[in-house]
C-alpha positions as CSV (number, residue, x, y, z in Angstrom):
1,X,0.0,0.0,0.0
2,X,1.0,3.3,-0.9
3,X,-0.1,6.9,-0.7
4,X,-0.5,8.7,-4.2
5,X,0.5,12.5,-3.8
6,X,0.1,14.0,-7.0
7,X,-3.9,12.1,-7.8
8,X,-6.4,14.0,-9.8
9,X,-9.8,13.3,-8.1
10,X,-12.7,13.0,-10.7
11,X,-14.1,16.2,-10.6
12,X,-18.0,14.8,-10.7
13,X,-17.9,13.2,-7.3
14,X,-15.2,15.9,-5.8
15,X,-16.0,19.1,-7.9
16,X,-19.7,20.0,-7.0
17,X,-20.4,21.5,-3.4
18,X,-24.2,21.4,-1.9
19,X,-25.5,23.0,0.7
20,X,-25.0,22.7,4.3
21,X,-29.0,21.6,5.1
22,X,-28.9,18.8,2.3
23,X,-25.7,17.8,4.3
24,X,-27.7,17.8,7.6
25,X,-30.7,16.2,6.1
26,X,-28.9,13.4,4.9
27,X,-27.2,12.3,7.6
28,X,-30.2,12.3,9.9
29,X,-32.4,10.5,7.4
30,X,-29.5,8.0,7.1
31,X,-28.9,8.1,11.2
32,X,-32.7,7.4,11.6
33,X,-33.1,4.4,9.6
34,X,-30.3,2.5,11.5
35,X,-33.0,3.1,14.1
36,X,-34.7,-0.3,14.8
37,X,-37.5,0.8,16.9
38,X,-37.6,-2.3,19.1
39,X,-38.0,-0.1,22.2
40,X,-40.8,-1.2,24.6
41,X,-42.0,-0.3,27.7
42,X,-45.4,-1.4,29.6
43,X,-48.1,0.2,30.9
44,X,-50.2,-0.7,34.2
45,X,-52.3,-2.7,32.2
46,X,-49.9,-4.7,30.7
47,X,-47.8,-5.7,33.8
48,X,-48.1,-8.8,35.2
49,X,-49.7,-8.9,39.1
50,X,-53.5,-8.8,40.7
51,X,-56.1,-6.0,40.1
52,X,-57.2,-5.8,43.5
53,X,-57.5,-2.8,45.4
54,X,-54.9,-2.0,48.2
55,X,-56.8,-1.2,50.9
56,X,-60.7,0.3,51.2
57,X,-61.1,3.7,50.1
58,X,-61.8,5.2,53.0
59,X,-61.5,5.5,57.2
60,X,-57.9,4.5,56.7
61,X,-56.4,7.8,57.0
62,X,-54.0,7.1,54.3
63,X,-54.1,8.5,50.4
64,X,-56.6,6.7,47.7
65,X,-55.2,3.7,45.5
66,X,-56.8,0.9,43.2
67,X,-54.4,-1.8,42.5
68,X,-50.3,-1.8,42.7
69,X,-49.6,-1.9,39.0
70,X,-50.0,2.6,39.2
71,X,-46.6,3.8,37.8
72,X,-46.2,5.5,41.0
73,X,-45.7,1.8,43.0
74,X,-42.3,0.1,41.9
75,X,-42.8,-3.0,39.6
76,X,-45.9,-1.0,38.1
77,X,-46.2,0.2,34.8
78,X,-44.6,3.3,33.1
79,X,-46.4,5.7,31.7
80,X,-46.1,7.5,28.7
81,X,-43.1,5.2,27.6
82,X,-42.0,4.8,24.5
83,X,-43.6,2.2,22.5
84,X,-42.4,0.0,18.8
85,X,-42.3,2.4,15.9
86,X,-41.0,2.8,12.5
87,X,-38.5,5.5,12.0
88,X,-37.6,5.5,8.7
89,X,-37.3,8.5,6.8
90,X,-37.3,9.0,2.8
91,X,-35.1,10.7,0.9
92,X,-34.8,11.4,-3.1
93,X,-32.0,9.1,-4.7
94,X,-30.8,12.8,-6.5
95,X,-30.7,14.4,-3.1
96,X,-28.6,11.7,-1.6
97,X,-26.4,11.5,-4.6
98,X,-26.0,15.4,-4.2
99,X,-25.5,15.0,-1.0
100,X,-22.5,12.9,-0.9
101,X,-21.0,14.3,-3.6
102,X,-21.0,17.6,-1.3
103,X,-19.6,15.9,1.6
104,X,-16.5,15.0,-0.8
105,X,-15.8,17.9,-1.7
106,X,-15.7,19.4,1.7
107,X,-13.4,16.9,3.2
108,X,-11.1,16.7,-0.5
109,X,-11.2,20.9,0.6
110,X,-10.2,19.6,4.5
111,X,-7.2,17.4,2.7
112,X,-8.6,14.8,4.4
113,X,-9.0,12.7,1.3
114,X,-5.9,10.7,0.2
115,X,-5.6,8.5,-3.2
116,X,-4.4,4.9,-2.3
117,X,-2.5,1.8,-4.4
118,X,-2.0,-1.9,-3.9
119,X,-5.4,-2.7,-1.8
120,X,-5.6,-5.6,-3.9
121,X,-2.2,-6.7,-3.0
122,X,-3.0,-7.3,0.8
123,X,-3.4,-10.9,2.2
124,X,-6.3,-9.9,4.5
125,X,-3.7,-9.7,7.2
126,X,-4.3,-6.9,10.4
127,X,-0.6,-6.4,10.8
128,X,-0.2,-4.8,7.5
129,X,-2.9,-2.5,7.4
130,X,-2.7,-1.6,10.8
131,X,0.7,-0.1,10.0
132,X,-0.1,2.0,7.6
133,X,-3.1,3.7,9.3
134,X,-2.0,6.5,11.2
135,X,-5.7,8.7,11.4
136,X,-8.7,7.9,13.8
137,X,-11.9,6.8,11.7
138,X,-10.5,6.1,8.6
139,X,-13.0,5.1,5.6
140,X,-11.6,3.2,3.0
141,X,-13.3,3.5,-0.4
142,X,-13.1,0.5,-3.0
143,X,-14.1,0.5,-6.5
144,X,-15.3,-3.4,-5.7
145,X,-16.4,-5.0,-2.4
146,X,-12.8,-6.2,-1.8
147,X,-12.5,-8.8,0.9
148,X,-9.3,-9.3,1.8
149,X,-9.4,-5.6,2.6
150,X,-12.4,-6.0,4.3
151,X,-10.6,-8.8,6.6
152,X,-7.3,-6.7,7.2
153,X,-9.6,-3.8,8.9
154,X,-12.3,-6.2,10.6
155,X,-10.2,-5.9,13.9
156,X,-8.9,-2.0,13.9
157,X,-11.4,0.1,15.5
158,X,-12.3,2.9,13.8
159,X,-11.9,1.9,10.5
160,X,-14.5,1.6,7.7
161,X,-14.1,-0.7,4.3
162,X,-17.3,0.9,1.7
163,X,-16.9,0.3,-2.3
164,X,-18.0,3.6,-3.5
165,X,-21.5,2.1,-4.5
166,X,-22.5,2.4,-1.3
167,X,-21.0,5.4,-0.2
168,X,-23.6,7.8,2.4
169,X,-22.9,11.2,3.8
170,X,-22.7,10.3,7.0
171,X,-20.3,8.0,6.7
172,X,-18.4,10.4,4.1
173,X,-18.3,12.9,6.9
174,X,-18.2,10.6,10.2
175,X,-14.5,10.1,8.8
176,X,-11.2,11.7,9.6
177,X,-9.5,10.6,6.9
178,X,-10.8,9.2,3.1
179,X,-8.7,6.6,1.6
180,X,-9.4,6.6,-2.2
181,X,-8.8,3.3,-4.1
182,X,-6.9,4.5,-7.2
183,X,-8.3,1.7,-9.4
184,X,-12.0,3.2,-8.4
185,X,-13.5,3.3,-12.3
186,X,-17.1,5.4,-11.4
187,X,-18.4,4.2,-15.4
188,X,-17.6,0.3,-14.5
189,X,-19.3,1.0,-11.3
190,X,-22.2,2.6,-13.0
191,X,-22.8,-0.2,-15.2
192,X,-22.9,-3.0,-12.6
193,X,-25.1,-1.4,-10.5
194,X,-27.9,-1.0,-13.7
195,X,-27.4,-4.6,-14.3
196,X,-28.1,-5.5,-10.6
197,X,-30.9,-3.5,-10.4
198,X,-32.2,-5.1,-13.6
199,X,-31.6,-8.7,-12.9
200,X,-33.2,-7.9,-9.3
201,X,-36.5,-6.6,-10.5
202,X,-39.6,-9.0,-10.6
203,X,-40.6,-10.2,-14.0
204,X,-43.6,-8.8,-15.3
205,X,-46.4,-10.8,-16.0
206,X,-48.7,-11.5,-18.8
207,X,-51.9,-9.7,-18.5
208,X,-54.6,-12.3,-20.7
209,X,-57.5,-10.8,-21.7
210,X,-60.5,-12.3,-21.1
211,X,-62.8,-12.7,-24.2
212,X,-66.6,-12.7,-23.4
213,X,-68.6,-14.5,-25.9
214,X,-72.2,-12.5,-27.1
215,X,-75.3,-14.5,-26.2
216,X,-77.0,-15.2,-30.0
């Protein structure tokens, strides 16, 4: 592995800047769909235990209560707690295309973006990535899901493997430092990701007409 200094970055993913609330946008849309929403609490009625008064309501001098299960009573139920829900957010594809080509260009502006050779030459070993990294939170962009690389940064915290297909803003700007694979072609990448896309969508079926035949 080596460091490239003198790298031209392609000027349609680093050249075009967007705006600071498209940045913001995307990263909490992506931030709330890792969200699962499995959070659960429950409510007097839902806690196990016996619906039986305390005590009688009155001549006992002390305050009014129905049954243990109030939220106020330890092992009773919460209230207002939060309950399973769906956070996901939508965004345009355009928007989050825009949006992480904006994120590049601010951190290829931060020189926080560096060009990279011989990923494909690693034997998936930790030792010989681990001594090359010298940043905190390092994302390492692949033209290719690549995974010897993949293996060689499973056990160094704070550092991300991503081919560029599935590059985010958050994760874009989450990093200190970019590592750019030089042999990153964005046309090749282009293209496989169309013929994905096509081989993944359902077949359409054959609408067949039905022919009614007139009563003589």
């Amino acid at each position: 592995m080596k460091l490239i200094e003198d790298y031209k970055f392609n000027k349609e993913m680093f050249g075009t800047e967007s705006s600071p609330l498209l940045l913001a946008q995307a990263v909490r849309v992506y931030r709330a769909n890792q969200r699962q929403g499995h959070q659960a609490t429950k409510t007097r009625s839902e806690v196990q235990g016996t619906n039986r008064k305390m005590y009688k309501q009155k001549g006992t001098g002390h305050a009014r209560h129905s049954d243990a299960k109030a939220p106020i009573f330890v092992g009773g139920g919460v209230a207002h707690g939060p309950k399973p829900r769906d956070y996901t957010l939508k965004l345009p594809s355009k928007a989050k295309k825009a949006a992480v080509k904006g994120a590049l260009f601010l951190k290829n502006k931060a020189k926080q973006v560096m060009a990279v050779s011989g990923l494909s030459k690693l034997t998936g070993k930790t030792r010989e990535l681990a001594e090359f990294l010298k940043w905190k939170h390092v994302l390492i962009v692949t033209g290719k899901m690549m995974k010897n690389v993949n293996r060689a940064a499973g056990n160094i915290p704070g550092v991300r493997v991503l081919p560029v297909t599935d590059l985010n803003a958050y994760e874009v700007m989450r990093a200190g430092m970019i590592l750019w694979d030089e042999e990153i072609d964005l046309k090749d990448e282009k293209e496989e990701v169309k013929k994905e896309k096509e081989i993944s969508r359902p077949a359409k079926r054959a609408t067949v007409k039905k022919v009614t035949k007139k009563k003589a």
